[in-house]
C-alpha positions as CSV (number, residue, x, y, z in Angstrom):
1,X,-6.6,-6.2,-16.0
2,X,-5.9,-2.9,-18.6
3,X,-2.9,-2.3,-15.4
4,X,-1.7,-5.7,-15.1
5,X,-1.1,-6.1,-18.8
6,X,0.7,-2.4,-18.6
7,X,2.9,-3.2,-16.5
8,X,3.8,-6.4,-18.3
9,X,4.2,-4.6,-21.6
10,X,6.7,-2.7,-19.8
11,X,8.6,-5.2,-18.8
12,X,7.9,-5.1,-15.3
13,X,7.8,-8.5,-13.0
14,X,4.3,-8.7,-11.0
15,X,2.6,-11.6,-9.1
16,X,-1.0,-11.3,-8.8
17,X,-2.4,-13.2,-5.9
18,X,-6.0,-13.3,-5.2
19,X,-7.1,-15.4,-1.9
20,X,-3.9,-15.8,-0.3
21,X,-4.5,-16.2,4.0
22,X,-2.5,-16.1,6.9
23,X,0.8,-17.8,6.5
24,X,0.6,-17.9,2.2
25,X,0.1,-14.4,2.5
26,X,2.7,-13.3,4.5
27,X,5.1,-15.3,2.6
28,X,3.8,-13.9,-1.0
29,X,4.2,-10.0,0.2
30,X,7.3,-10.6,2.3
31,X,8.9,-11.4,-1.2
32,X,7.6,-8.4,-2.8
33,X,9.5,-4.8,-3.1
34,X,6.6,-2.7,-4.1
35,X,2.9,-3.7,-3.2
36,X,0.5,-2.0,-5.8
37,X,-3.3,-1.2,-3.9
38,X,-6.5,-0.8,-5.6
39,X,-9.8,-0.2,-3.6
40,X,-12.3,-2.0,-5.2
41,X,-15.0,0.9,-2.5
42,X,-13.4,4.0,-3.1
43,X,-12.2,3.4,0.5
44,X,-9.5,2.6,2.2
45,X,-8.2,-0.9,1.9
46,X,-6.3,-2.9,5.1
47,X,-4.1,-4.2,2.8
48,X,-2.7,-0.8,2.8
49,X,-2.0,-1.6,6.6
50,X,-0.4,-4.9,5.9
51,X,1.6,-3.6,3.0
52,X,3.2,-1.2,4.9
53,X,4.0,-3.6,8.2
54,X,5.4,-5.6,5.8
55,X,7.9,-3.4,4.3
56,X,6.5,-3.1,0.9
57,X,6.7,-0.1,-0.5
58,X,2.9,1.0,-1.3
59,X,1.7,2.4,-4.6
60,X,-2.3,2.9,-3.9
61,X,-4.8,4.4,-6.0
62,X,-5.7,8.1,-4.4
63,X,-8.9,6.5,-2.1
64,X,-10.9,8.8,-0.2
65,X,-9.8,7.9,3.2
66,X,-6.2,7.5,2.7
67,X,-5.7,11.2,4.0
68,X,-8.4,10.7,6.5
69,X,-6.1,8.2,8.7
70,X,-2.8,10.5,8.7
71,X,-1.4,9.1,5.5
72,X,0.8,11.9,3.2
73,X,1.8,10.6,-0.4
74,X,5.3,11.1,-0.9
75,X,6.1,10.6,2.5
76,X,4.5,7.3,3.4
77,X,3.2,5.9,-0.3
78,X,3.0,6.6,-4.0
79,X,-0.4,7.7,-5.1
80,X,-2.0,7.0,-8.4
81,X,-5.3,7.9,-10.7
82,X,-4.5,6.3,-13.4
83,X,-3.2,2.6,-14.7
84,X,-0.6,5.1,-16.8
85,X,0.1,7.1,-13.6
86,X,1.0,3.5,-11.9
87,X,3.0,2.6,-14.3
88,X,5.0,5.4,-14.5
89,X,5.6,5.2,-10.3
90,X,6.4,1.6,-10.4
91,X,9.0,2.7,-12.8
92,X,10.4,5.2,-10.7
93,X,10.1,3.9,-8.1
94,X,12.3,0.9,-9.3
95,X,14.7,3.4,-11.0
96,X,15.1,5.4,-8.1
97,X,14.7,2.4,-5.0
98,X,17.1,4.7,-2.8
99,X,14.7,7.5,-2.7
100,X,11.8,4.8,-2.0
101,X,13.8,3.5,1.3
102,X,12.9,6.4,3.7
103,X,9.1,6.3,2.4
104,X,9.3,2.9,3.5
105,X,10.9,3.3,6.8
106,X,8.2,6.2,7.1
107,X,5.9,4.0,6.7
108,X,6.5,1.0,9.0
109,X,7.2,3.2,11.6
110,X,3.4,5.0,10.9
111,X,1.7,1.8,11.1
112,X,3.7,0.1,14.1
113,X,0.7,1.5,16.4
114,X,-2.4,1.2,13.9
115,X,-3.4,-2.4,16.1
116,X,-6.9,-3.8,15.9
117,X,-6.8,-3.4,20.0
118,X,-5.9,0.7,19.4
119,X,-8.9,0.9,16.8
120,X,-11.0,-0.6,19.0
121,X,-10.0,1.9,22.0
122,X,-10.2,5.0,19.8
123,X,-13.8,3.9,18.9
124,X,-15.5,3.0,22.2
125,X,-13.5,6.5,23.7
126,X,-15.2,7.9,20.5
127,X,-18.9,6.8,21.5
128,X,-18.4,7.7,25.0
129,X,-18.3,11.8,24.0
């Protein structure tokens, strides 16, 4: 909530959207510039995944298994600790959208191959060791 009304205060357009599925969900983020991601675990969340597929550009908190998976901020998202340290990438991120293109391209182009059906391959070749 403290971020949401941050970002407000700074004059900065956001949708929040809780419980959107399949096709609602699609059409909310395929609308959106910048997808902001919070785990709620500590962990990595999909939407991270789905973000980035969708050619948001993704500013995540700093979860623990963001680097775990391959992901480098600055090269494929904008990292954050803080609600003030979100705010302040939203806002350059949005001052500076040229610099932002590549990191999206990045992006897309790093997920392309994250499938379910290549997640499930890497783990049954995993418990066959």
């Amino acid at each position: 909530q403290e971020l949401i009304e941050r970002l407000h205060a700074e004059g900065i357009r956001i949708r929040v959207s809780t419980g959107l599925v399949y096709g609602d969900y699609n059409n909310a983020y395929n609308q959106c510039q910048i997808a902001l991601v919070r785990s709620t675990a500590g962990d990595l969340a999909m939407r991270v995944y789905e973000n980035m597929a969708q050619g948001c550009l993704v500013i995540a908190d700093r979860a623990r298994d963001i680097a775990a998976v391959g992901l480098i901020e600055g090269v494929h998202y904008l990292g954050y600790d803080t609600p003030d340290e979100c705010v302040e990438r939203v806002r350059y991120a949005l001052d500076h959208w040229e610099e932002m293109k590549p990191i999206i391209a990045t992006a897309r182009e790093w997920v392309k191959p994250q499938t379910w059906q290549a997640r499930e391959e890497e783990i049954i070749q995993e418990s066959t060791r």
